[in-house]
C-alpha positions as CSV (number, residue, x, y, z in Angstrom):
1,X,27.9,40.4,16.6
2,X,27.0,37.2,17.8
3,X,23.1,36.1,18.2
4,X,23.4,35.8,21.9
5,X,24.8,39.5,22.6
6,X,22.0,41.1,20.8
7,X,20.0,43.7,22.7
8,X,16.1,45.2,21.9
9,X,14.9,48.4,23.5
10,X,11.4,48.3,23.8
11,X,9.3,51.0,24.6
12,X,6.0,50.1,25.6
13,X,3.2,52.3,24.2
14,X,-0.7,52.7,25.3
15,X,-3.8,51.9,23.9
16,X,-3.1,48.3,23.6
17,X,-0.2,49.8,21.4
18,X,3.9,48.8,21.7
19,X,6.6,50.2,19.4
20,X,9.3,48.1,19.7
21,X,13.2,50.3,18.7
22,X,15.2,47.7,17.4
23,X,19.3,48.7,17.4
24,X,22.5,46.8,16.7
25,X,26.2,47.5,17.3
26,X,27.0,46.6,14.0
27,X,24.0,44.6,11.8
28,X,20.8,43.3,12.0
29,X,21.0,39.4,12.9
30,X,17.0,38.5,13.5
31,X,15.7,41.3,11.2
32,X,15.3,38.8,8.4
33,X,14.0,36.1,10.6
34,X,11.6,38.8,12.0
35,X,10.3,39.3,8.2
36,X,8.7,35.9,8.3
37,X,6.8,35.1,11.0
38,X,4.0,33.2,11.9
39,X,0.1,33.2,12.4
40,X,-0.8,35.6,15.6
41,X,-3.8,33.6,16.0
42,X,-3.5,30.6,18.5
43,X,-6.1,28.7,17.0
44,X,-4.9,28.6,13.0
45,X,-2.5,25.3,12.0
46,X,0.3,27.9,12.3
47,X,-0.5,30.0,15.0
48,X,1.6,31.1,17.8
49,X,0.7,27.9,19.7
50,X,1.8,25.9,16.9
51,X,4.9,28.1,16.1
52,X,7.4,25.0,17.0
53,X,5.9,22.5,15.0
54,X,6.0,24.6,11.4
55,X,9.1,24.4,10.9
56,X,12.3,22.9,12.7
57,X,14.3,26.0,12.8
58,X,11.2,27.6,14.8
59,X,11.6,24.2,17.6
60,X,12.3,26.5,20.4
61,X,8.9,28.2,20.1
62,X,8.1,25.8,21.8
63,X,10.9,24.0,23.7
64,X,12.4,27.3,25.1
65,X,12.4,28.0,28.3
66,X,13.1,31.6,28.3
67,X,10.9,32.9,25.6
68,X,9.4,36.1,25.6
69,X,6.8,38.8,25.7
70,X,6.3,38.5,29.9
71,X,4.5,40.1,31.9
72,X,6.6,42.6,34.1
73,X,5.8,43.3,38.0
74,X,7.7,45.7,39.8
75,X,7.4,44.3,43.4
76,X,8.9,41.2,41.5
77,X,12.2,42.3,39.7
78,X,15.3,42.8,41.6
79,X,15.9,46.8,42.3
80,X,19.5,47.4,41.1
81,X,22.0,50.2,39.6
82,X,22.5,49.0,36.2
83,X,23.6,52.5,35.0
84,X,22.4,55.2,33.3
85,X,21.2,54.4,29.5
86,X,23.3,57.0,27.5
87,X,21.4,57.9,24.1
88,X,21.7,60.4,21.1
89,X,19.3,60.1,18.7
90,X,18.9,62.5,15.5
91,X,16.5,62.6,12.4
92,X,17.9,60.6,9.4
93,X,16.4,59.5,5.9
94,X,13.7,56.4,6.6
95,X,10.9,55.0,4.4
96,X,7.4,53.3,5.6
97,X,7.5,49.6,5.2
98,X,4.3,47.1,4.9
99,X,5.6,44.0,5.5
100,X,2.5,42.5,6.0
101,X,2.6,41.5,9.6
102,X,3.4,44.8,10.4
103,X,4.4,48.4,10.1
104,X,8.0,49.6,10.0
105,X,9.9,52.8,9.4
106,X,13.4,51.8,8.3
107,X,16.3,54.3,9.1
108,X,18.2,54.5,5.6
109,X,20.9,57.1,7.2
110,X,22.2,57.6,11.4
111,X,19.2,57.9,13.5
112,X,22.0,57.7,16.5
113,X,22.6,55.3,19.2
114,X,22.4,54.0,22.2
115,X,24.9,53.1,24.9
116,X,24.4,49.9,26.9
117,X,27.1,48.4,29.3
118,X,29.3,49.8,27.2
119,X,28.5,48.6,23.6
120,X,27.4,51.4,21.3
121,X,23.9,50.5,19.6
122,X,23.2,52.0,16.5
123,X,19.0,52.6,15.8
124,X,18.1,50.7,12.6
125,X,14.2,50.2,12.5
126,X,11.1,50.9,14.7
127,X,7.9,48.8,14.4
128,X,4.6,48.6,16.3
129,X,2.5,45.8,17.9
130,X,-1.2,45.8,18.8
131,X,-1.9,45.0,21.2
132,X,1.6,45.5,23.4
133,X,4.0,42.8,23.6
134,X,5.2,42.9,27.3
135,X,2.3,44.2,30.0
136,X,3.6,46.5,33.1
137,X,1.9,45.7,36.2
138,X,-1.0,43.3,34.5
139,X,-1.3,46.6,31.9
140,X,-1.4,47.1,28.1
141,X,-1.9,51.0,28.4
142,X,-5.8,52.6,26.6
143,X,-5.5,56.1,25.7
144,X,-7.9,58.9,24.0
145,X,-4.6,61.1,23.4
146,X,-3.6,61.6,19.7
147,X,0.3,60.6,18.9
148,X,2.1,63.5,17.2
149,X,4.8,60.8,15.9
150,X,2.3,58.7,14.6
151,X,0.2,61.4,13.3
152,X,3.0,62.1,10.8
153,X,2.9,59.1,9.5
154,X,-0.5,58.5,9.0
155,X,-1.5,59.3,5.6
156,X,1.5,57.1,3.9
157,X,0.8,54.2,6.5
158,X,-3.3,54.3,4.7
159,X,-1.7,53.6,1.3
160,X,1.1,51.6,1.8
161,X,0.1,47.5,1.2
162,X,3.1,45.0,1.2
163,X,5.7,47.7,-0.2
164,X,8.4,50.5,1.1
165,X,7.9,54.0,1.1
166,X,11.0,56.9,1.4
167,X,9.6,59.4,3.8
168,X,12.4,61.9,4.4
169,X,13.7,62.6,7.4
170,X,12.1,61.1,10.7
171,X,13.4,62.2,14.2
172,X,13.9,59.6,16.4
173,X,13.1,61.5,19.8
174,X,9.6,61.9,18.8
175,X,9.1,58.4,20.2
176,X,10.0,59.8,23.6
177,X,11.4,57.8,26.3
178,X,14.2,58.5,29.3
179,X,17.1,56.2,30.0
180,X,17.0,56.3,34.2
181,X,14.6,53.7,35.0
182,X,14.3,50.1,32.8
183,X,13.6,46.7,33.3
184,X,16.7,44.1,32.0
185,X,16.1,40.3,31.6
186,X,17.3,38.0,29.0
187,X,14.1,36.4,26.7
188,X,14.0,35.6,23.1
189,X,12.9,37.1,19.8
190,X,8.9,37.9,20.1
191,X,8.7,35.9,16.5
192,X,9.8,33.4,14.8
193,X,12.0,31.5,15.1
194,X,12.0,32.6,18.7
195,X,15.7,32.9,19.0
196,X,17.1,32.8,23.0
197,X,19.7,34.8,24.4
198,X,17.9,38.4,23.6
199,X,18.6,40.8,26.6
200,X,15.6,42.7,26.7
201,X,15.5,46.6,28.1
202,X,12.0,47.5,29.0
203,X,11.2,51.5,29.6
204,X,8.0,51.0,31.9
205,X,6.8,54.4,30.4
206,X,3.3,54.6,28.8
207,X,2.7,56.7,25.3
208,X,-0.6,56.9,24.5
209,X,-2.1,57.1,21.4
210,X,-5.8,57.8,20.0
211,X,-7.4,54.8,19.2
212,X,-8.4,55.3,15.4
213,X,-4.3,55.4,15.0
214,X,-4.5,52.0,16.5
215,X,-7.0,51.1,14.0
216,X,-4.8,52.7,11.3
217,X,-2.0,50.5,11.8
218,X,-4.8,47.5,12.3
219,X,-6.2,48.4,8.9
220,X,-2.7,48.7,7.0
221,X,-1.3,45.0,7.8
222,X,-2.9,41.5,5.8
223,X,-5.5,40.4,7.2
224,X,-5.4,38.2,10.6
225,X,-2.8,40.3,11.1
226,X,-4.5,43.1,13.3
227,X,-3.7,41.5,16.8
228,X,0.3,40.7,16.0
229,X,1.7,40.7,19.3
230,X,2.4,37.3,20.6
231,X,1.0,35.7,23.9
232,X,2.6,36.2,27.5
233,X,5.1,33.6,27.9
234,X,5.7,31.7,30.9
235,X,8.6,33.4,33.1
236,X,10.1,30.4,34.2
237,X,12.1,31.7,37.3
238,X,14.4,34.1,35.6
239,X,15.8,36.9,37.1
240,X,14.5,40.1,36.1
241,X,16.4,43.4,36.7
242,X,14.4,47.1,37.5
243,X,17.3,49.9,37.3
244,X,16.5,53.5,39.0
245,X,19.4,55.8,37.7
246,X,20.1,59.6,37.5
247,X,22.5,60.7,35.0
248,X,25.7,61.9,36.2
249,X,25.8,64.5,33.3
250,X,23.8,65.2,30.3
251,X,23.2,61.8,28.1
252,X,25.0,62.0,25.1
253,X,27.6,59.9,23.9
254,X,30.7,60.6,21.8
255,X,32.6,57.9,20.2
């Protein structure tokens, strides 16, 4: 699949929290770029200010124009029927991964898919960011509510540093998230090397979390790692895309 039909679904998730479902119709391309990334800091030589200058490969860090996280404003997106998103998502074998930067569980069997325009999307990884990449409405989300999902997870998340963990099964759905109303707009890869083309699909649904698992997944990555979202980037007149849909029948897709 070619870098410029590749497609994120990104749930965004409270208390300064995001965890970002990353699926592909038939690999990965950008999951290796996305295990090297970057400072998160702005300030440090290699920061995300600096991004473009560290390495060529990373040039459009800084020279693309449509670059993401946004920020994401209903009464400024374009109200259209872009269809209902069609899912089916099951538990599968995964492991825990510490790669540093971040957290990741890592589906080893079928978690499921996702249907978009079309193209069938099989889940391969979820990871989180702290604080959330995109913003809804000028909001990152704060919650005093403890995750179930993440609760799980907790224990192997305290132990794991800079290695991979098999953790059995792991249903997908315990993320939660509906596929009837979205935001669509084409961006980039939130790290380096910043990668265009990315058509992002935004669920504008908050999950909250408490705010010591926050500080779990804080504690767990390297240090000046524990803000690893990058900054707002500039929007830059592209046309962004809010989808109201009710499913025709129930969402479940068979190939």
């Amino acid at each position: 699949m070619e870098p410029t039909a590749r497609r994120h679904l990104h749930p965004t998730v409270g208390a300064l929290l995001a965890a970002a479902l990353l699926l592909s119709a038939i690999a990965v391309p950008g999951a290796t770029a996305q295990d090297e990334t970057g400072h998160y800091d702005p300030a440090v030589e290699n920061g995300t200010d600096h991004w473009g200058e560290v390495k060529p490969e990373w040039a459009t860090c800084s020279e693309g124009r449509w670059q993401s996280p946004i920020a994401l404003y209903g009464h400024r997106a374009i109200q259209r029927d872009l269809g209902y998103l069609n899912y089916s998502y099951q538990p599968a074998e995964a492991s825990i991964v510490n790669r540093g930067h971040d957290i990741m569980v890592k589906f080893k069997g079928d978690a499921g898919r996702l249907v978009i325009d079309g193209t069938v999307y099989h889940l391969k990884q979820l990871h989180w960011h702290t604080p959330s990449e995109h913003t809804l409405d000028g909001i990152r989300g704060a919650g005093l509510v403890e995750d179930p999902f993440l609760r799980r997870l907790e224990p192997i998340i305290r132990r794991l540093r800079d290695r991979e963990e098999p953790i059995g099964k792991v249903d997908p759905k315990g993320i939660g998230f509906t596929g009837g109303v979205y935001y669509r707009f084409t961006g980039s890869l939130t790290t380096s090397p910043c990668a265009e083309g990315i058509v992002w699909t935004v669920i504008p649904t908050f999950r909250f979390v408490a705010f010591y698992q926050r500080d779990v997944l804080r504690e767990a990555v390297d240090d000046g790692f524990e803000m690893n979202a990058r900054p707002l980037q500039d929007v830059n007149h592209r046309t962004i895309w809010f989808s109201i849909t009710c499913p025709a029948e129930p969402h479940v897709y068979v190939e």
